[in-house]
C-alpha positions as CSV (number, residue, x, y, z in Angstrom):
1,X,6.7,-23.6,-18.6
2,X,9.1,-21.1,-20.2
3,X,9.5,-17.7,-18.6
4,X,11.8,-14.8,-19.9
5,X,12.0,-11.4,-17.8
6,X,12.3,-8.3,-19.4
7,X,13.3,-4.5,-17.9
8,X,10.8,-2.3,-19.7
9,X,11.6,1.1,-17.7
10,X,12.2,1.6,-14.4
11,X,10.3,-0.9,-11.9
12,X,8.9,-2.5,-14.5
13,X,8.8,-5.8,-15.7
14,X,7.4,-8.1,-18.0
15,X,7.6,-11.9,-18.6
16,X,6.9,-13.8,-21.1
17,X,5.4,-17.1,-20.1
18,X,5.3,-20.3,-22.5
19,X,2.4,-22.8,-21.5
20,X,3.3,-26.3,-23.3
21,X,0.0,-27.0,-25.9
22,X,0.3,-30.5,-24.6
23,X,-0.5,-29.2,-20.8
24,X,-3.0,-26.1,-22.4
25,X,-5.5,-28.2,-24.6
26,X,-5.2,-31.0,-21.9
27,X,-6.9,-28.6,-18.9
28,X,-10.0,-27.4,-21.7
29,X,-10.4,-31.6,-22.8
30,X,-10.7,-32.3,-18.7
31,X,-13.0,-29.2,-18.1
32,X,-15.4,-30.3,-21.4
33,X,-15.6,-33.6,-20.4
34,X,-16.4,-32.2,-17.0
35,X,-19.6,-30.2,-18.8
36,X,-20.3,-32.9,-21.0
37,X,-22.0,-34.5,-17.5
38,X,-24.2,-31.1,-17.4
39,X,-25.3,-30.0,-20.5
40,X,-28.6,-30.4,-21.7
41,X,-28.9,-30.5,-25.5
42,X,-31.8,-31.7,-27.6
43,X,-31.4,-34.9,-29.1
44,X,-29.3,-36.2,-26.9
45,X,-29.5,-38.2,-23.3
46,X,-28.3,-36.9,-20.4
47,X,-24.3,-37.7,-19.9
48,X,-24.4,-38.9,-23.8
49,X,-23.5,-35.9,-25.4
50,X,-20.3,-36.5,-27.8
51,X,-17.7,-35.0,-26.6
52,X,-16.8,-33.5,-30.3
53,X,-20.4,-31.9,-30.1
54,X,-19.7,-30.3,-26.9
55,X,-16.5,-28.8,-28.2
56,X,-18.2,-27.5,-31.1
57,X,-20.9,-25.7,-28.9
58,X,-18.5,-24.7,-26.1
59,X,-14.8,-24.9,-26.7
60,X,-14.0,-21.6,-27.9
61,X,-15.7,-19.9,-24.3
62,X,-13.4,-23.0,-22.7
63,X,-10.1,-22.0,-24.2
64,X,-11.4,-18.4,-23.0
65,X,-11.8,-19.5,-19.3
66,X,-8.2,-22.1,-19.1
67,X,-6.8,-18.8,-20.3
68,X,-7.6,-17.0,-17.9
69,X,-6.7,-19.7,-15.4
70,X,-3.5,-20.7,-16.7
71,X,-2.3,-17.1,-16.7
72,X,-3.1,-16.5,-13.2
73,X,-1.7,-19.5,-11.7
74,X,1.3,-19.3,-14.3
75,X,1.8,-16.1,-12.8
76,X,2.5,-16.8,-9.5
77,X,4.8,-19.8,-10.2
78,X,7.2,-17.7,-12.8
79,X,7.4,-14.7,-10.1
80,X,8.4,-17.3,-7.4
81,X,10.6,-19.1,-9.9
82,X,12.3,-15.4,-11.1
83,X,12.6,-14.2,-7.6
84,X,10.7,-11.2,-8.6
85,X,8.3,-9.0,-6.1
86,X,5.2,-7.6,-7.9
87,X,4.1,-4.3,-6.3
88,X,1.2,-4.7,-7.7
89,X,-1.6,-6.9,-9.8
90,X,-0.3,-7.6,-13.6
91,X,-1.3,-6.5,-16.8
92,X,-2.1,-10.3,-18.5
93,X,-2.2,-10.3,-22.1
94,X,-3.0,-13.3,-24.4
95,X,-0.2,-13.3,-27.2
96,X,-1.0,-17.0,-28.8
97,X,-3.3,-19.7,-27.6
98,X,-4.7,-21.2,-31.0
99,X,-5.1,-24.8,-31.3
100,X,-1.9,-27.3,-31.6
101,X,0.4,-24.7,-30.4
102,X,1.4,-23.5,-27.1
103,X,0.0,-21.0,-25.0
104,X,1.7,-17.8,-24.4
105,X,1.3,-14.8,-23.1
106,X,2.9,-11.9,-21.4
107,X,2.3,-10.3,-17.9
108,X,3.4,-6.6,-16.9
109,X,3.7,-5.4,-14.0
110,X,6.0,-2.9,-11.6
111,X,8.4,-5.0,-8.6
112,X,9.4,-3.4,-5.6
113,X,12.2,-1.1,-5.4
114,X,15.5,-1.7,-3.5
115,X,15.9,0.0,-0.6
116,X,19.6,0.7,1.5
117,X,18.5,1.4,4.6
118,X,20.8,4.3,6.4
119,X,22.2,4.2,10.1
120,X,19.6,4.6,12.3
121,X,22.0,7.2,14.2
122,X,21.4,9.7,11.2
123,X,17.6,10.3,12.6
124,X,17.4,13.3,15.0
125,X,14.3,14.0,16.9
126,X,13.0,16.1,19.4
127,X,10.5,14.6,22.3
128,X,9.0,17.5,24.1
129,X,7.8,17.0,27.2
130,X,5.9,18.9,30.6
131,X,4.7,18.4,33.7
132,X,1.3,18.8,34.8
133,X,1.3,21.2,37.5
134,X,-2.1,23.1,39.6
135,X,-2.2,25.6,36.9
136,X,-2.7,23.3,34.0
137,X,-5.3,21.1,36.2
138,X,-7.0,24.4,37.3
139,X,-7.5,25.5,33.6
140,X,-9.2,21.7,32.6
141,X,-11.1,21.6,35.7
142,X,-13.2,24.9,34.5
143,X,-12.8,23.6,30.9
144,X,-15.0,20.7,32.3
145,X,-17.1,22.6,33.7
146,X,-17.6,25.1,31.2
147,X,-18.4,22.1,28.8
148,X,-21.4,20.8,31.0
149,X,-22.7,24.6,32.2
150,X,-26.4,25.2,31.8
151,X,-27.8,28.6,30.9
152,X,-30.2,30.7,32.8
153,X,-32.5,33.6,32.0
154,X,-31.6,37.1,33.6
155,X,-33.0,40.5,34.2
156,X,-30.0,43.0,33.1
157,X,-28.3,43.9,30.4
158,X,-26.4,41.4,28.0
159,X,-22.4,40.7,28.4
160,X,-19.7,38.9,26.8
161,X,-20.3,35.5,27.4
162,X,-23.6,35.7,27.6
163,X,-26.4,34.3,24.7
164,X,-29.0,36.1,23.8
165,X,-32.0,36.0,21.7
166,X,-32.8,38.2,18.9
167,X,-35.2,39.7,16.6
168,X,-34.1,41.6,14.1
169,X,-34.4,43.2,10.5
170,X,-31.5,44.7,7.9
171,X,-31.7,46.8,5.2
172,X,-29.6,48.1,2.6
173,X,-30.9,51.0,0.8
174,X,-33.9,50.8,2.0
175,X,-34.4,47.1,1.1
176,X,-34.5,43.7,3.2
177,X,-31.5,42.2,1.5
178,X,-31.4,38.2,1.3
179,X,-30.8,36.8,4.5
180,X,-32.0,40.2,6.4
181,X,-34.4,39.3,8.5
182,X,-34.3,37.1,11.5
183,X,-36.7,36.2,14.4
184,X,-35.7,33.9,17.7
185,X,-31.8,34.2,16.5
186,X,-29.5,33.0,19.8
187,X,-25.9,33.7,19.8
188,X,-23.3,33.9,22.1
189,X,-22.2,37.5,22.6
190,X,-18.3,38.1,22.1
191,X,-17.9,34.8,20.3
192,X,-17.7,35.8,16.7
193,X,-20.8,34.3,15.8
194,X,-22.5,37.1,14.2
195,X,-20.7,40.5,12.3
196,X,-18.4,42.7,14.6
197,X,-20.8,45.9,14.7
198,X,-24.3,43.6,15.5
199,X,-22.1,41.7,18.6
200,X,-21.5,44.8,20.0
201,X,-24.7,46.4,19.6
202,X,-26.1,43.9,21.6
203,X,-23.9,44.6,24.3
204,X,-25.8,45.9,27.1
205,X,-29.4,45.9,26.1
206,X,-32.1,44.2,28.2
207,X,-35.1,42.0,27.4
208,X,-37.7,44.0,25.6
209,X,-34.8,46.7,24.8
210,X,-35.0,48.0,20.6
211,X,-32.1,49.5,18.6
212,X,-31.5,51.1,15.6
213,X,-28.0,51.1,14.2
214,X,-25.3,50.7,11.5
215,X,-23.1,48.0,10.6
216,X,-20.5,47.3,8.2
217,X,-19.6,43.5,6.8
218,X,-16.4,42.5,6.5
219,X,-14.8,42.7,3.5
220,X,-14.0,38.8,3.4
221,X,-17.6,37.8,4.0
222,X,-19.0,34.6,2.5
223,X,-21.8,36.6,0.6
224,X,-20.4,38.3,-2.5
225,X,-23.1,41.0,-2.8
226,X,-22.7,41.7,1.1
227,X,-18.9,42.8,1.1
228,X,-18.1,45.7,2.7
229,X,-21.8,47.0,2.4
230,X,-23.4,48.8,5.6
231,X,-26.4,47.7,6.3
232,X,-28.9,49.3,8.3
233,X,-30.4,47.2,11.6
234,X,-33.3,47.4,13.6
235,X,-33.1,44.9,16.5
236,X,-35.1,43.9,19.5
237,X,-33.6,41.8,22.7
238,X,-36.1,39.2,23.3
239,X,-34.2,37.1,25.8
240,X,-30.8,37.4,28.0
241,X,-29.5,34.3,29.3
242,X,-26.4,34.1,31.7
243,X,-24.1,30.7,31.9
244,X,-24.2,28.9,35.0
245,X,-21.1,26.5,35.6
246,X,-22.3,23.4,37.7
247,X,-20.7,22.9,41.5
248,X,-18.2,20.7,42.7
249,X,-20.2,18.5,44.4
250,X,-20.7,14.6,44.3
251,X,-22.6,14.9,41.3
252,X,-20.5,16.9,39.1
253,X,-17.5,13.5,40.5
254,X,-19.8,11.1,39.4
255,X,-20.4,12.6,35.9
256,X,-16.7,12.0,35.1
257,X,-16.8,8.2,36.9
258,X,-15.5,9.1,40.2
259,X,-18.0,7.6,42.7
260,X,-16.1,8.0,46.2
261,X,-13.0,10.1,47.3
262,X,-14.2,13.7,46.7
263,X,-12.5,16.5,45.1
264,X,-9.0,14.7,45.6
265,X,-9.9,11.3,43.8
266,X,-11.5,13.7,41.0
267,X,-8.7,15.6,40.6
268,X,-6.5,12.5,40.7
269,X,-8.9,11.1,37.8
270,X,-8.7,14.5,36.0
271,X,-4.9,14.8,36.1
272,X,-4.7,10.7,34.8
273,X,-6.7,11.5,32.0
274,X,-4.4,14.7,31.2
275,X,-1.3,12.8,31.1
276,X,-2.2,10.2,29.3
277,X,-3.6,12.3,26.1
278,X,-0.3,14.1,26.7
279,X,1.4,11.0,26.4
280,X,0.0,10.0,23.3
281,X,0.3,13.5,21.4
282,X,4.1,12.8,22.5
283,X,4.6,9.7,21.3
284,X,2.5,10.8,17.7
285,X,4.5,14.2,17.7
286,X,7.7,11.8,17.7
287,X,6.1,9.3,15.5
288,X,5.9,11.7,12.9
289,X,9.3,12.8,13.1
290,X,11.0,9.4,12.9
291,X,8.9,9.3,10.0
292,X,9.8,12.3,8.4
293,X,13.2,11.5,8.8
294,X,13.4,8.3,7.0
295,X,11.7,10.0,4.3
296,X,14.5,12.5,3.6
297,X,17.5,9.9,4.3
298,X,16.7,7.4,2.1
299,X,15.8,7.8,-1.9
300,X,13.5,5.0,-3.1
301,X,12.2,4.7,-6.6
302,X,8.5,4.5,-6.3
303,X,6.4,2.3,-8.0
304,X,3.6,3.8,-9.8
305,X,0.6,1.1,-9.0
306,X,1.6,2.1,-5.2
307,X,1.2,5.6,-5.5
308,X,-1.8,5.5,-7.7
309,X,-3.5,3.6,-5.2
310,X,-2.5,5.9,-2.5
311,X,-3.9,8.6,-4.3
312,X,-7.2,6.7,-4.5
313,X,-7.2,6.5,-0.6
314,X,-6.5,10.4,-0.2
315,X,-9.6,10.8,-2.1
316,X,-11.4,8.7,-0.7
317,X,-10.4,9.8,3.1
318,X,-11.4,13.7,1.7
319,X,-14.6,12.8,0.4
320,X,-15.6,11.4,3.5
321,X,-15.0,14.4,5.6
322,X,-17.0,16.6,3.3
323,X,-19.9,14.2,3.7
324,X,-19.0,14.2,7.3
325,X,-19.8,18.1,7.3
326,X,-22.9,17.8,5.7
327,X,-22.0,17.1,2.0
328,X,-23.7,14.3,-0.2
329,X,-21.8,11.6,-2.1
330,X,-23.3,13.3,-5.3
331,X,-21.8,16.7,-4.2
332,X,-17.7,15.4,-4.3
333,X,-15.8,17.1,-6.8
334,X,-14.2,15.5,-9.2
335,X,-10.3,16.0,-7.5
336,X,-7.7,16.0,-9.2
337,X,-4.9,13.2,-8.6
338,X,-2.0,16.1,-8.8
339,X,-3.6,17.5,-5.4
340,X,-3.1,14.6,-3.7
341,X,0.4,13.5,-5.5
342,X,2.8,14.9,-3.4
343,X,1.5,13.6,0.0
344,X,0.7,10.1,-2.0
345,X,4.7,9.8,-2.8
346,X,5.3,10.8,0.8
347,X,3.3,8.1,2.2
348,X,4.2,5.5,-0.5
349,X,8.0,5.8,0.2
350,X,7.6,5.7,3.8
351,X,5.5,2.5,3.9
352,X,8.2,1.1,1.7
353,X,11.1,1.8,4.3
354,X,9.1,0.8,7.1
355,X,8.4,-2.8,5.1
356,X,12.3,-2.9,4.7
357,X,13.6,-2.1,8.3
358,X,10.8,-5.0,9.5
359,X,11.7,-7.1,7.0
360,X,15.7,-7.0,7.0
361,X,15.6,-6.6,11.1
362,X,12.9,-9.5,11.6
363,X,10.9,-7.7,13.4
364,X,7.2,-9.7,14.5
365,X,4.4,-8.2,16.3
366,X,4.2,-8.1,19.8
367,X,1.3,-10.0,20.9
368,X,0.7,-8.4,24.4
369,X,1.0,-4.6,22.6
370,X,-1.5,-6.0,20.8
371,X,-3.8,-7.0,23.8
372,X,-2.6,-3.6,25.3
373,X,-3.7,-1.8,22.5
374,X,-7.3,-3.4,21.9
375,X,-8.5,-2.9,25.4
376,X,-7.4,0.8,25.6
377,X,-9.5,1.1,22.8
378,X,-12.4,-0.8,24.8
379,X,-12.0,1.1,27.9
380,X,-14.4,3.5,27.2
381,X,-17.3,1.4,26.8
382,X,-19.8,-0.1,29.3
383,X,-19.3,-3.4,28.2
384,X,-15.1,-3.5,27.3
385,X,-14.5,-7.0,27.1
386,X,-17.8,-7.5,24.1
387,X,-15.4,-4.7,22.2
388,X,-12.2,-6.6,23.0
389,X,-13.9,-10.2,21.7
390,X,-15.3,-8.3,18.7
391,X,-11.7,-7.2,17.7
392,X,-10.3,-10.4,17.9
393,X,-13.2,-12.0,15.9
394,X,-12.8,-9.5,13.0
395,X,-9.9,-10.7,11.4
396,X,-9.6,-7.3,9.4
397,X,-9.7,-5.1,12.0
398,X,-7.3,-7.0,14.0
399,X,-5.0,-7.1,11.2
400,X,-5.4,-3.1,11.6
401,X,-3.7,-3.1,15.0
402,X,-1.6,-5.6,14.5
403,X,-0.2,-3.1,12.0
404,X,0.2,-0.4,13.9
405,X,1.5,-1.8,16.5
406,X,4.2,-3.1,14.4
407,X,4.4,0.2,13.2
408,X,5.2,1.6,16.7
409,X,7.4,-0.7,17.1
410,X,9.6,-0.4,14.0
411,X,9.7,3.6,15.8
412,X,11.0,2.5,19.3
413,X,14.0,0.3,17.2
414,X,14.7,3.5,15.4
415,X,14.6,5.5,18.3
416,X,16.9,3.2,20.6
417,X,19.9,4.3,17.8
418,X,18.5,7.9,17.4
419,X,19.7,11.1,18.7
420,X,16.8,12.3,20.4
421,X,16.9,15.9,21.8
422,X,14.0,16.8,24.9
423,X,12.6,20.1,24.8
424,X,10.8,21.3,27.8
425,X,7.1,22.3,26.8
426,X,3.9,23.0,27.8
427,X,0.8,20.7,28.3
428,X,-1.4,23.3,26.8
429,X,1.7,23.4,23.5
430,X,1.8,19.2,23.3
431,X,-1.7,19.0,23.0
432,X,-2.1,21.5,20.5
433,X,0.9,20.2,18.6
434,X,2.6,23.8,18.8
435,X,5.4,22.5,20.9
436,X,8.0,22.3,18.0
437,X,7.9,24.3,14.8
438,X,6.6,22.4,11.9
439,X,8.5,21.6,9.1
440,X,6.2,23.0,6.0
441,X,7.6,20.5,3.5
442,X,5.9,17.8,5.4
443,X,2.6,19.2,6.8
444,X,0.2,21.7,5.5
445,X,0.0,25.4,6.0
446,X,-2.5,25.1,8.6
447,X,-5.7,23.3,9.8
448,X,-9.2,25.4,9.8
449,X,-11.0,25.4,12.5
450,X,-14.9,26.0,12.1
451,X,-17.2,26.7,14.2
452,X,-21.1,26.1,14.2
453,X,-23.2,29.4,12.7
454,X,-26.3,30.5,14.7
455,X,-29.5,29.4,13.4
456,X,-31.6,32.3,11.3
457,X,-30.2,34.9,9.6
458,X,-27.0,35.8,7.8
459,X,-25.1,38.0,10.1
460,X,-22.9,35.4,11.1
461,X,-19.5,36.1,11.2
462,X,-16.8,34.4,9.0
463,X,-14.2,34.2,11.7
């Protein structure tokens, strides 16, 4: 075999591979005398067929096949004999394989860039952290029970905070406009959930209580036609409900696992809990600094294939959550790559680094992280050690772990030569990741929040 290497641009190479005819017409003679065992053809006995016949019917789809199967083996053998490190799958194309002469053909592909890594003691980061004090248990302990508080029907006016249910009819000049006309609507009064001047109208009125009144919608409202119009409502009260937090009894313990010890051992369990999703926004909030950093100290040509792919992912990983919220596959958009380019690049480069420092610093994962990590993930569920066996009999998924494990652990290397700065926070700050100041040109201008729109009619606010 022959090989040449050439630099087209860039990361890109392309060899030329020479295939002796000798070795080429020797693999399609073996492979037709293979067939000539299998082939049925009239006029001749099974196993009897010449094995110039055969090649008449079926040597040109052979040479097709060895081809194919030269190149790909051929492949490999000249990138291990070059010393070269495709980034991605070649571009194989057939220059000459006619009869009597030897095979060649070409193969294009992009190699990995190389990367100088940068002292480690060039990364700065900043690890908040907090302290769980009674204030910060106080607020999640209502939290809790606010998330598990039943509702029950009373005889007074409605409040904030309470839901109510609704009948009611909206006109605008004179007309039911689309949407106007509800019956049986519950919302929560004071949340946002309906338009600012129907919330507060509601305020106040009892079961069985009518009102006629005036409101405007917001100029920003998700109707076009409904913009800044003022509508004219008639609405009847039809139910008041009041929330009713649960006590703090044995009960409300066992609910959150705590089976003996009372309201210490739950607020022991409570205050567990709290630290350790504290501990792991800290340890992503730091993550994705480290991260950050190696991004901006090191400059690393990318490889095209890589960030193509990556781009691929991104859409992927979109369309998902739009189907997660209710949209079909057939309702994706057609996205285009340039929206997802920047953050593609981003990711690409960093990968690359990350590959490097485990590469150049031997770095192996840590079996017992591993084990550490699968059963936390199993913890939750009833039967823990079926989730940890499943993980370790699904080869792909392990590999997952075993990823990002490595992954953490490429983070504590760099942080062990970093200068780390600790800024005292908040609990409440960590967890909602407002603890530091982000930098905007690695995240996004902000997350939206949604929340779920009452049932029957259109007054909903857009908040």
């Amino acid at each position: 075999m022959q090989v040449s290497v050439e630099t087209t641009s860039g990361l890109e190479r392309r060899l030329t591979i020479i295939v002796p005819s000798e070795q080429f017409e020797g693999q399609i003679t073996s492979k037709l005398t293979d067939a000539r065992e299998q082939v049925r053809i009239p006029g001749f006995r099974p196993g009897k067929v010449p094995l110039k016949e055969v090649r008449r019917r079926y040597g040109r789809a052979m040479r097709t096949e060895v081809a194919g199967e030269i190149m790909q083996s051929h492949f490999v053998e000249a990138v291990q004999q070059e010393d070269l490190s495709p980034a991605g799958s070649p571009n194989l194309e057939v220059v000459k394989m006619d009869p009597g002469i030897d095979f060649e053909f070409t193969a294009t592909f992009e190699v990995f860039p190389p990367i100088e890594l940068v002292h480690f003691d060039k990364i700065s980061v900043t690890r908040p952290q907090a302290e769980i004090g009674k204030d910060e248990l106080d607020d999640m302990v209502e939290r809790l029970r606010s998330q598990r508080q039943e509702w029950e029907v009373v005889d007074r006016g409605a409040a904030d905070g309470d839901r109510v249910k609704v009948d009611f009819t909206g006109k605008i000049d004179g007309e039911v406009f689309e949407g106007g006309k509800g019956e049986d609507v519950t919302f929560e009064v004071g949340a946002g959930q309906m338009i600012e001047d129907l919330d507060q109208a509601v305020c106040g009125m009892a079961v069985g209580e009518h009102k006629a009144f005036a409101a405007i919608f917001p100029e920003d409202y998700r109707v076009e036609e409904l913009k800044g119009a003022t509508a004219e409502f008639d609405l009847t009260v039809t139910e008041v409900q009041a929330p009713k937090l649960p006590e703090m009894d044995e009960a409300f313990f066992r609910a959150f696992g705590v089976e003996e010890g009372g309201l210490s051992a739950f607020h022991e369990e409570v205050t567990g809990n709290m630290q350790r999703e504290m501990d792991a926004a800290i340890q992503d909030q730091v993550k994705r600094q480290v991260m950050d950093q190696l991004g901006k100290h090191h400059e690393v040509q990318l490889p095209h294939s890589l960030v193509h792919r990556e781009i691929h992912v991104l859409k992927d990983q979109m369309v998902q959550q739009m189907q997660n919220y209710g949209g079909q596959p057939g309702d994706a958009p057609s996205l285009p790559d340039d929206l997802f380019r920047e953050q593609a690049e981003r990711r690409v480069a960093v990968g690359l680094i990350v590959n490097k420092i485990i590469s150049d610093r031997q770095l192996s994962v840590d079996d017992d992280k591993v084990k550490a990590r699968i059963e936390k993930l199993a913890e939750p569920y009833a039967e823990p050690q079926q989730v940890v066996n499943w993980y370790y009999s699904n080869e792909a998924q392990l590999h997952q772990i075993e990823m990002a494990v490595l992954e953490d652990q490429v983070v504590e290397y760099i942080l062990e030569q970093a200068e780390v700065d600790v800024l005292q926070s908040t609990y409440a700050d960590i967890i909602a990741g407002n603890s530091m100041p982000r930098d905007p040109e690695t995240t996004g201008d902000g997350e939206a929040a949604t929340d779920e729109a009452p049932a029957g009619g259109v007054p909903a606010a857009d908040a």
